[in-house]
VORO-872288 format. One record per residue (C-alpha): residue in one letter; x, y, z. Coordinates in Angstrom, 2 decimals, decimal comma. Layout:
N
node residuo = A; x = X; y = Y; z = Z
...
This chain:
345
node residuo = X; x = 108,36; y = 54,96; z = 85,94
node residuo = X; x = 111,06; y = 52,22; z = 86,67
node residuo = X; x = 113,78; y = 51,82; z = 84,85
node residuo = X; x = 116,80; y = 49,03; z = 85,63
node residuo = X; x = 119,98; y = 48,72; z = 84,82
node residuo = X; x = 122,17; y = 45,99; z = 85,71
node residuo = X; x = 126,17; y = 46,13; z = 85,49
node residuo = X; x = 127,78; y = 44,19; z = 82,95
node residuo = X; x = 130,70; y = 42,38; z = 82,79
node residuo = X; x = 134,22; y = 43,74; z = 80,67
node residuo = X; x = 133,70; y = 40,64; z = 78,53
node residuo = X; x = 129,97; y = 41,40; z = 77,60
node residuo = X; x = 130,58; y = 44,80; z = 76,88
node residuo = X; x = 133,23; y = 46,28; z = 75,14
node residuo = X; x = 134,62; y = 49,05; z = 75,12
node residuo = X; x = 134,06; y = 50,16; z = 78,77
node residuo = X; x = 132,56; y = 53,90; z = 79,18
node residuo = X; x = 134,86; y = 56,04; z = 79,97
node residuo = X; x = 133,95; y = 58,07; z = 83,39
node residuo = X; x = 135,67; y = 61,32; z = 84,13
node residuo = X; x = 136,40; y = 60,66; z = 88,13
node residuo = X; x = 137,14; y = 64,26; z = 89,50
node residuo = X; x = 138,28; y = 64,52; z = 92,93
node residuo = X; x = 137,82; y = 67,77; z = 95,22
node residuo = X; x = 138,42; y = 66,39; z = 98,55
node residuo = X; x = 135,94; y = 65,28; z = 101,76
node residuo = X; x = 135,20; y = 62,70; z = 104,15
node residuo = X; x = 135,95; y = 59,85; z = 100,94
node residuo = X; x = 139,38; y = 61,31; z = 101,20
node residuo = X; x = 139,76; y = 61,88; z = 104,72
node residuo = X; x = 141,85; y = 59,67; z = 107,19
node residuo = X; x = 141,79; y = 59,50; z = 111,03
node residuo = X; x = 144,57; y = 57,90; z = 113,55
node residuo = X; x = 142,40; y = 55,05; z = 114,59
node residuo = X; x = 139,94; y = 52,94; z = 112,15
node residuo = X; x = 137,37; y = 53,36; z = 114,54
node residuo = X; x = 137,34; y = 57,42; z = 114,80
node residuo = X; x = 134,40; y = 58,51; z = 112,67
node residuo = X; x = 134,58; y = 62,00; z = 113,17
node residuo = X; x = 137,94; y = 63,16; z = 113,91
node residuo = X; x = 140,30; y = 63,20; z = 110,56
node residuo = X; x = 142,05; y = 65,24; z = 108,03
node residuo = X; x = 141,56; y = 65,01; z = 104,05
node residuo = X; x = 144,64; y = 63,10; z = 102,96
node residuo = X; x = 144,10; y = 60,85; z = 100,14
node residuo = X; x = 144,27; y = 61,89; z = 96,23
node residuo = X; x = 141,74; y = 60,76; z = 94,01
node residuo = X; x = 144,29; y = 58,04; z = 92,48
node residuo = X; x = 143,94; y = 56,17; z = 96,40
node residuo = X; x = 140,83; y = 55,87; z = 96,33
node residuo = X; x = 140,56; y = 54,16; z = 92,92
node residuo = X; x = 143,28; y = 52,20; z = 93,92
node residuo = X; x = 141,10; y = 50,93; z = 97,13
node residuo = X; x = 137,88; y = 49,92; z = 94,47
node residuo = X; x = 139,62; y = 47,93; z = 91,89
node residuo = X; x = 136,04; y = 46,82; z = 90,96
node residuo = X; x = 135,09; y = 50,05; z = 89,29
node residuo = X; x = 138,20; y = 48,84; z = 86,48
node residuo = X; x = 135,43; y = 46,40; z = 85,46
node residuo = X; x = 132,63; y = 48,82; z = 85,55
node residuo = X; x = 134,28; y = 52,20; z = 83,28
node residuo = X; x = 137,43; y = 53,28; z = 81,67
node residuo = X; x = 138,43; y = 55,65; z = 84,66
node residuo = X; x = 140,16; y = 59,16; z = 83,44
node residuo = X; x = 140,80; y = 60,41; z = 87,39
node residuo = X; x = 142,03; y = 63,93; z = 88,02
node residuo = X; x = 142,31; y = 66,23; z = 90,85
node residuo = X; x = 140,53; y = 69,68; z = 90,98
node residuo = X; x = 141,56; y = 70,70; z = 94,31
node residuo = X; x = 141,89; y = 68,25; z = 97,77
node residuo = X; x = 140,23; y = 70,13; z = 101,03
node residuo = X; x = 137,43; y = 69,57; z = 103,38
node residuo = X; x = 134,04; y = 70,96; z = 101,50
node residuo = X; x = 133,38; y = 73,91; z = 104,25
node residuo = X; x = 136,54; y = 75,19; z = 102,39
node residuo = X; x = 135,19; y = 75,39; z = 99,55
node residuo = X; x = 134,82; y = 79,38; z = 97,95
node residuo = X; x = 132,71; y = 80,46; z = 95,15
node residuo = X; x = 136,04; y = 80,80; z = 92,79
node residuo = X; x = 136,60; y = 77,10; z = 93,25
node residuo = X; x = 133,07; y = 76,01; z = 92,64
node residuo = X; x = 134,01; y = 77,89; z = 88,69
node residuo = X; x = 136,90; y = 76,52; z = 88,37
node residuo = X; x = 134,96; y = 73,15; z = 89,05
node residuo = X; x = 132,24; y = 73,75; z = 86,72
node residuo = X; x = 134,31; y = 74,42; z = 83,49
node residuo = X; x = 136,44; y = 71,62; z = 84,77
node residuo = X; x = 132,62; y = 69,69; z = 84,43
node residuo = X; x = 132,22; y = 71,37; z = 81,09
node residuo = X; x = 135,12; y = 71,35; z = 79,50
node residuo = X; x = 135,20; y = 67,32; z = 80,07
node residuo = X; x = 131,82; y = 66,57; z = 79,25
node residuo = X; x = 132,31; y = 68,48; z = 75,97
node residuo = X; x = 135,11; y = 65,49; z = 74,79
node residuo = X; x = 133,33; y = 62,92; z = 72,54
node residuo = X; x = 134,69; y = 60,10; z = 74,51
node residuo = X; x = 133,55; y = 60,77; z = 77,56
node residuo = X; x = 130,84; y = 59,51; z = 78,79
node residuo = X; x = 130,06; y = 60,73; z = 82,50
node residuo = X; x = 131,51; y = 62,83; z = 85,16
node residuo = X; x = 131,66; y = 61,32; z = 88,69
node residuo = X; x = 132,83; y = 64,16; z = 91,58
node residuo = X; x = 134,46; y = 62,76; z = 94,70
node residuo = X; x = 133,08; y = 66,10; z = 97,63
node residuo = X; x = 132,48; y = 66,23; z = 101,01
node residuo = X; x = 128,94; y = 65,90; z = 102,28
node residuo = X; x = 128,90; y = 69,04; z = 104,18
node residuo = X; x = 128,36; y = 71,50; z = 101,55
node residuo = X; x = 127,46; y = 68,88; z = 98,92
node residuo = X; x = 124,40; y = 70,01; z = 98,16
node residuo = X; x = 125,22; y = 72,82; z = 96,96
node residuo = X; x = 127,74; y = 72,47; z = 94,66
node residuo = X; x = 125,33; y = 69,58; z = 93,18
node residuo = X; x = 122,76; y = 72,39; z = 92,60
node residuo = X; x = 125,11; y = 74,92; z = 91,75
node residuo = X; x = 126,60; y = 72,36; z = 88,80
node residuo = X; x = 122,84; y = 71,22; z = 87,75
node residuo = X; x = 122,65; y = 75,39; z = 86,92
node residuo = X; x = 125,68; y = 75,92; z = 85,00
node residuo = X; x = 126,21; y = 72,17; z = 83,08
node residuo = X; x = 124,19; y = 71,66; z = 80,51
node residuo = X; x = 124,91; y = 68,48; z = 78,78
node residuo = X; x = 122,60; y = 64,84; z = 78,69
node residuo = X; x = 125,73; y = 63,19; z = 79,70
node residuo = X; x = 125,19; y = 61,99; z = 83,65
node residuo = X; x = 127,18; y = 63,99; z = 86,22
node residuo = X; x = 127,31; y = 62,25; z = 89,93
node residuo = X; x = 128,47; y = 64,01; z = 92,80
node residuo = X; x = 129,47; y = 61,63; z = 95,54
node residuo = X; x = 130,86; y = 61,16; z = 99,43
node residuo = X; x = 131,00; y = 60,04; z = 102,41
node residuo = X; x = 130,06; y = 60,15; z = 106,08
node residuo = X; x = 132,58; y = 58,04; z = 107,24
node residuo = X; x = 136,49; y = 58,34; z = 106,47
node residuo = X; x = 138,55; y = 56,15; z = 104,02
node residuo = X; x = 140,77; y = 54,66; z = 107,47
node residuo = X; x = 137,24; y = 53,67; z = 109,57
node residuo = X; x = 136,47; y = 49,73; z = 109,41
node residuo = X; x = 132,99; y = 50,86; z = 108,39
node residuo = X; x = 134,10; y = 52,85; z = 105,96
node residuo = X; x = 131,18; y = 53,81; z = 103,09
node residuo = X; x = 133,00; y = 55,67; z = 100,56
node residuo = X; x = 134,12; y = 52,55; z = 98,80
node residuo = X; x = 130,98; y = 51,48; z = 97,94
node residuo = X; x = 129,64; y = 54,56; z = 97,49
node residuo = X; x = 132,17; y = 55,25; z = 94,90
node residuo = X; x = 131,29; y = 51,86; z = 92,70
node residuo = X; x = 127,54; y = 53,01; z = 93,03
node residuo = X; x = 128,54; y = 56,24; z = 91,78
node residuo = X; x = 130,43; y = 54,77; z = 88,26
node residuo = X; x = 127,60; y = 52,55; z = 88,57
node residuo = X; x = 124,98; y = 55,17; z = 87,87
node residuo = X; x = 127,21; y = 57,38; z = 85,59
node residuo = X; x = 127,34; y = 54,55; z = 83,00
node residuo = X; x = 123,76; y = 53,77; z = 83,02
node residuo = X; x = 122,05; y = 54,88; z = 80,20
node residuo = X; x = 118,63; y = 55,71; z = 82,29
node residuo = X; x = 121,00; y = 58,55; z = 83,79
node residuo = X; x = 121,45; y = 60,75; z = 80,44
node residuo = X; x = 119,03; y = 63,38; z = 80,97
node residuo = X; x = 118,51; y = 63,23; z = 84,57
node residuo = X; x = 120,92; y = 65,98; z = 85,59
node residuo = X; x = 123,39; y = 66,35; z = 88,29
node residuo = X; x = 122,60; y = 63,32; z = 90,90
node residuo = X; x = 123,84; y = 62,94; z = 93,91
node residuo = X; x = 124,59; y = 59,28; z = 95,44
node residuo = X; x = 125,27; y = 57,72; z = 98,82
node residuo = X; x = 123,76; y = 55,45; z = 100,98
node residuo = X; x = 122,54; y = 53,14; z = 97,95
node residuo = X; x = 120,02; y = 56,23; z = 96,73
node residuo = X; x = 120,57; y = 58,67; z = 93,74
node residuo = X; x = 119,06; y = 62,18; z = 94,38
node residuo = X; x = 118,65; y = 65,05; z = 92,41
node residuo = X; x = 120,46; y = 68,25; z = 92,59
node residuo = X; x = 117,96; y = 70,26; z = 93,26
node residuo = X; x = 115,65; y = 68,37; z = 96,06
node residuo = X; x = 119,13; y = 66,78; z = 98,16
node residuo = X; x = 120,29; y = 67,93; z = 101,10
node residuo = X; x = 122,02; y = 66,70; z = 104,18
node residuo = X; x = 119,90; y = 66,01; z = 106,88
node residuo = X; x = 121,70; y = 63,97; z = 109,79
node residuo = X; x = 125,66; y = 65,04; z = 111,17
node residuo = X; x = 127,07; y = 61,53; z = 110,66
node residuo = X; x = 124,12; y = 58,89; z = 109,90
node residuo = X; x = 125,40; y = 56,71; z = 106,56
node residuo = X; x = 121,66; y = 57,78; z = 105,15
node residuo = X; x = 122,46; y = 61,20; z = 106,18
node residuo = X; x = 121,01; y = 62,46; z = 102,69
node residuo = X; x = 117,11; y = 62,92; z = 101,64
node residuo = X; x = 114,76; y = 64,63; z = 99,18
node residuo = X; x = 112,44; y = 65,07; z = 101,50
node residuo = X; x = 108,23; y = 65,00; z = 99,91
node residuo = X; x = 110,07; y = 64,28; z = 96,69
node residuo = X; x = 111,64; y = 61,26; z = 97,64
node residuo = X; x = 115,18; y = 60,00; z = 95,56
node residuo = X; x = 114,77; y = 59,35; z = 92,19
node residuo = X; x = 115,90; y = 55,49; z = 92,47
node residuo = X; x = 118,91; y = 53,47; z = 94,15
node residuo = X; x = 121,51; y = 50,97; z = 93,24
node residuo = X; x = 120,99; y = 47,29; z = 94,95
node residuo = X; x = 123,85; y = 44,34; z = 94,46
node residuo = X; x = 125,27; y = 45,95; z = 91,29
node residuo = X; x = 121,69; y = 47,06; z = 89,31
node residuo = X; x = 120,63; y = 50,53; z = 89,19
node residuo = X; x = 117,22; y = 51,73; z = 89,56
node residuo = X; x = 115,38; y = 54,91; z = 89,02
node residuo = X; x = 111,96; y = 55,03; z = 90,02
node residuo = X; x = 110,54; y = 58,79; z = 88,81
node residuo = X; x = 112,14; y = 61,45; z = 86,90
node residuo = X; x = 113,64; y = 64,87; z = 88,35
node residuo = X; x = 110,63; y = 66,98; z = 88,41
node residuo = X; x = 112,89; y = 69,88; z = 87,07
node residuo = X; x = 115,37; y = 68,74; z = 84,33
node residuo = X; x = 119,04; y = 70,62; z = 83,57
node residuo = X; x = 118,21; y = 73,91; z = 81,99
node residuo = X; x = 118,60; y = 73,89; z = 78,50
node residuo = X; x = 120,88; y = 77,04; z = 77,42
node residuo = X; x = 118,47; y = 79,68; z = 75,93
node residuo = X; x = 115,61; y = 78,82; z = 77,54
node residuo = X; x = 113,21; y = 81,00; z = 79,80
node residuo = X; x = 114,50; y = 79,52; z = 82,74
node residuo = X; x = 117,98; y = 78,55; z = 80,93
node residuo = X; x = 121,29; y = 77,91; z = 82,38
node residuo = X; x = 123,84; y = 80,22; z = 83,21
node residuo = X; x = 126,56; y = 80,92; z = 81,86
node residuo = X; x = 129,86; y = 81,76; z = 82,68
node residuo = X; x = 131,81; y = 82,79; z = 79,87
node residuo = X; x = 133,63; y = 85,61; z = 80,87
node residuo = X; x = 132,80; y = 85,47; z = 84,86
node residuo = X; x = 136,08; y = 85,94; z = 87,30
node residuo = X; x = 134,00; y = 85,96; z = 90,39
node residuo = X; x = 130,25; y = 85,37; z = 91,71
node residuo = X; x = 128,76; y = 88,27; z = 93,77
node residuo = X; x = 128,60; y = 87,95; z = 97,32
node residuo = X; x = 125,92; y = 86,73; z = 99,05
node residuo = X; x = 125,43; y = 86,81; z = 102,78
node residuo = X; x = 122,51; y = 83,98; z = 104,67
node residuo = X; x = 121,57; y = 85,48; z = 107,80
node residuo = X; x = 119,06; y = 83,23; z = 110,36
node residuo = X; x = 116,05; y = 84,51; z = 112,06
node residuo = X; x = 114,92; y = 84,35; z = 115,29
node residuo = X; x = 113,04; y = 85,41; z = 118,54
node residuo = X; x = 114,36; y = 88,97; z = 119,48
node residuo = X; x = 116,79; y = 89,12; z = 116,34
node residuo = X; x = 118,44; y = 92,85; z = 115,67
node residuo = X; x = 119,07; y = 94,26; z = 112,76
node residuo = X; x = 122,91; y = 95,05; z = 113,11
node residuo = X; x = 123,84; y = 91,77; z = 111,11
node residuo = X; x = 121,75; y = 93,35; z = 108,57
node residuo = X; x = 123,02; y = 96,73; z = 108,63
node residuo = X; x = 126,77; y = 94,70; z = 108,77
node residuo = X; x = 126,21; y = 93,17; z = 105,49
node residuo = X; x = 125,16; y = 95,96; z = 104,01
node residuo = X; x = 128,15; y = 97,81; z = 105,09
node residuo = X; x = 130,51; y = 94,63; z = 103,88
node residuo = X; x = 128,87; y = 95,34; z = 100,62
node residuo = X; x = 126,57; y = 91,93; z = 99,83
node residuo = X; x = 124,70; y = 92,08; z = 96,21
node residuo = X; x = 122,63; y = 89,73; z = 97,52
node residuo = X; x = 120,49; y = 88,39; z = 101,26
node residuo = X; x = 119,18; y = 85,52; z = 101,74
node residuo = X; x = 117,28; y = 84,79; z = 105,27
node residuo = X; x = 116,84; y = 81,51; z = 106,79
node residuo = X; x = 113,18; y = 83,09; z = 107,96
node residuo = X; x = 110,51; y = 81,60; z = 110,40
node residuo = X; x = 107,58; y = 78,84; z = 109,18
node residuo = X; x = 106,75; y = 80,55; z = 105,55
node residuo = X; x = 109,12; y = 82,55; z = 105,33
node residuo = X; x = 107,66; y = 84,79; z = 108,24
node residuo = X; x = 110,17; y = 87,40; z = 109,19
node residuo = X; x = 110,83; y = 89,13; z = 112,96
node residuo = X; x = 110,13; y = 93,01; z = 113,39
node residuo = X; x = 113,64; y = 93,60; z = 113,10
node residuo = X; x = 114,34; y = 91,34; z = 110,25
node residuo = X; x = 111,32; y = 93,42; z = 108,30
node residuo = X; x = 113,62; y = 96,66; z = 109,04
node residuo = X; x = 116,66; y = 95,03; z = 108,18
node residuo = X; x = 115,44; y = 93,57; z = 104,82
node residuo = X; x = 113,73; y = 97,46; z = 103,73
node residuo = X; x = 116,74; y = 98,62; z = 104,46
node residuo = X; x = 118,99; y = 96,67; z = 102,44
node residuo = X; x = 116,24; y = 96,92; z = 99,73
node residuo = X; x = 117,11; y = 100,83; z = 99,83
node residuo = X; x = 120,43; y = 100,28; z = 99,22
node residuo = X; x = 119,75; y = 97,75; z = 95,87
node residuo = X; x = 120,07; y = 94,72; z = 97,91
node residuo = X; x = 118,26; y = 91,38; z = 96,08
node residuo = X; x = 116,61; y = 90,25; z = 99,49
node residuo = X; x = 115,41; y = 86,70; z = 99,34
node residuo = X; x = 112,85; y = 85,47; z = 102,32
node residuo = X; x = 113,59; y = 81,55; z = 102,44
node residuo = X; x = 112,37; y = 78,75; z = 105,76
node residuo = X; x = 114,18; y = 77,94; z = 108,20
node residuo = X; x = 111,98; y = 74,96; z = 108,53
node residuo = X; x = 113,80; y = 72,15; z = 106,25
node residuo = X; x = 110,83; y = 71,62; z = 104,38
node residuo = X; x = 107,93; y = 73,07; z = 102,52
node residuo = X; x = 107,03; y = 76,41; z = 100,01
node residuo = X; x = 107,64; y = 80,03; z = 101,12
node residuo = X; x = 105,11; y = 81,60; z = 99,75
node residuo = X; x = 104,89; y = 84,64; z = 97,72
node residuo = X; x = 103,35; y = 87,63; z = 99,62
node residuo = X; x = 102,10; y = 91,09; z = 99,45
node residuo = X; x = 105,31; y = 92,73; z = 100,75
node residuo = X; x = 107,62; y = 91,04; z = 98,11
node residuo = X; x = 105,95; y = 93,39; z = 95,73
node residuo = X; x = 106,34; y = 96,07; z = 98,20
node residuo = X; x = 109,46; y = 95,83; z = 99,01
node residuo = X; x = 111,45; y = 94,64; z = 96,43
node residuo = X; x = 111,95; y = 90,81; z = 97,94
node residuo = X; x = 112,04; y = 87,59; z = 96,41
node residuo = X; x = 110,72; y = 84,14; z = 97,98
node residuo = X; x = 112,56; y = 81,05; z = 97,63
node residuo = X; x = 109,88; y = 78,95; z = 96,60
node residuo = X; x = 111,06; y = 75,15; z = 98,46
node residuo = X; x = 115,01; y = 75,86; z = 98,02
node residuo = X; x = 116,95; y = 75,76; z = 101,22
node residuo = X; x = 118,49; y = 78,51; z = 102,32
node residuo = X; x = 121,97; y = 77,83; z = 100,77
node residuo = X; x = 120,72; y = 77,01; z = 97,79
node residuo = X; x = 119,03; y = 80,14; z = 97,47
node residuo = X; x = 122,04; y = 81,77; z = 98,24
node residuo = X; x = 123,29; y = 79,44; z = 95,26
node residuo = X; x = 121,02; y = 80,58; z = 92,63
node residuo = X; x = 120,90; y = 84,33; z = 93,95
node residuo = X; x = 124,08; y = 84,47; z = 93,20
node residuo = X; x = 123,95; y = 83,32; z = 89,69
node residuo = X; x = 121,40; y = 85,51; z = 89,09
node residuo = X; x = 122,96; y = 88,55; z = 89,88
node residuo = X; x = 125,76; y = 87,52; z = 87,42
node residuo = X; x = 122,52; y = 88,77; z = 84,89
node residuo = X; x = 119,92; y = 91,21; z = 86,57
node residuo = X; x = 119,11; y = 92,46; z = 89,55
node residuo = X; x = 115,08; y = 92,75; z = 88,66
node residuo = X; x = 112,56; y = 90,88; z = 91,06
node residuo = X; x = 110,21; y = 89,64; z = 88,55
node residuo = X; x = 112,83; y = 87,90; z = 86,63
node residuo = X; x = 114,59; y = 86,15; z = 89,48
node residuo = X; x = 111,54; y = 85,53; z = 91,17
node residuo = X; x = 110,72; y = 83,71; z = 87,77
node residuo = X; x = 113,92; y = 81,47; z = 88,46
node residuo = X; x = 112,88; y = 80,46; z = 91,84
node residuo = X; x = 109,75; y = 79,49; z = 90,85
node residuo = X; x = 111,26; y = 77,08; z = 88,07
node residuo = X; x = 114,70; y = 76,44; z = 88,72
């Protein structure tokens, strides 16, 4: 499946599409003394800057630009990522709107993409976007990344497709992204899936669709929602190793995690120690998740899951196990079910 889009001019088509253009900080808002430091900078600019620094996108969209909060993503805490999300839904629910594009650093893009694709439901296109390079660097990318993004948000191939994420010319989906490289401008990949299309000189382009779609509310493997949530229980990600103990474990447990998630060897093979550490939090009503450590592949499900009480991760990440763990909690705490929303979600 390919389906193009090229960008049309204010005169051809009126009235723009209005874009939502939601800022939350990053590398796209970051400056540095010199403008050729890459690495080195502080997030300084509001969302209004950085619109002012594309005037382009004026002929793209009708831009409605607000701030949700300004920091670096690694600040990021699970009470801002709700206060995001029914910032998402509460703007895609106005009639005239008509996309929501979400400035974010790269470093913990990915999972507020997959974290949105979970809790949004709505055809209208949401686009997370950023940069690996700050807005003060003579190589700076965010510019461009940002007119791709308002690019894809008012194509009408994008309804349906979910949250996306864009940079580097490519549009990825939520659920397959992550980062992959420190500071590489094509720093982001689906890996065996592949990106779902790109943006060249202006047109957009998507190639295949998202093999999972935006849960439909009510559905078997439905969204979730969060009327009525103040907080998302707490998950801990501990990594496995050669010669690992089991006192991170055992500290967890004591800090009183709902959830583990373990970064785990190959397929999701776990140390002696991690075995203990995983029964024991199991003991104490622990949802223990056995994800890869690898980057890549399926954990498959095993005999001990069964046993024990544990849940593999299927081919999400580690952090965006601990992403969807955590929503589930928010409903049960039963294996079978949220093994169910690994397998599909």
């Amino acid at each position: 499946m390919t389906v193009t889009y090229k960008k049309e001019t204010a005169m051809q088509r009126l009235p723009l599409p209005v874009i939502a253009l939601i800022g939350t900080g990053g590398t796209i808002a970051a400056t540095a003394a010199s403008s050729t430091e890459v690495t080195d900078y502080t997030v300084t600019e509001p969302v209004n800057a950085l619109l002012h620094a594309v005037p382009q996108i004026t002929a793209v969209a009708s831009i409605r630009a607000q701030q949700a909060f300004n920091v670096d993503s690694r600040e990021i805490t699970s009470a801002m990522l709700l206060r995001l999300a029914r910032l998402v839904r509460r703007t895609l629910a106005q009639s005239d709107i008509d996309g929501v594009v979400i400035m974010h650093g790269t470093d913990t893009l990915e999972e507020t993409a997959y974290f949105l694709s979970l809790v949004v439901q709505s055809e209208k296109p949401v686009v997370l976007v950023g940069a690996m390079r700050p807005s003060s660097a003579i190589s700076a990318d965010g510019p461009l990344n940002l007119l791709n993004a308002v690019l894809v948000a008012t194509t009408p191939a994008a309804r349906g497709m979910g949250v996306v994420v864009t940079l580097n010319d490519e549009i990825h989906a939520a659920r397959y992204v992550s980062k992959a490289n420190t500071t590489r401008l094509d720093a982001f990949s689906s890996g065996n899936q592949g990106a779902l299309g790109a943006i060249h000189n202006g047109i957009v382009q998507f190639d295949q669709l998202p093999a999972r779609g935006w849960p439909l509310a009510g559905s078997p493997d439905g969204g979730f929602d969060l009327t009525g949530l103040r907080q998302l229980p707490r998950v801990d990600i501990l990594y496995d190793h050669q010669d690992a103990g089991r006192h991170l474990y055992e500290a967890s447990i004591k800090a009183g995690v709902q959830g583990l998630v373990v970064a785990a060897c190959g397929d999701g093979g776990l140390t002696p120690k991690a075995v203990q550490g995983l029964r024991l939090a199991a003991k104490h009503g622990i949802v223990c998740v056995r994800a890869s450590r690898t980057g890549s592949g399926i954990v498959s499900g095993a005999l001990h899951d069964t046993r024990y009480n544990w849940v593999s991760a299927n081919s999400l990440n580690p952090q965006k196990a601990r992403i969807l763990l955590m929503l589930a909690l928010t409903r049960t705490t039963d294996r079978r079910t949220i093994q169910a929303w690994f397998d599909h979600r």
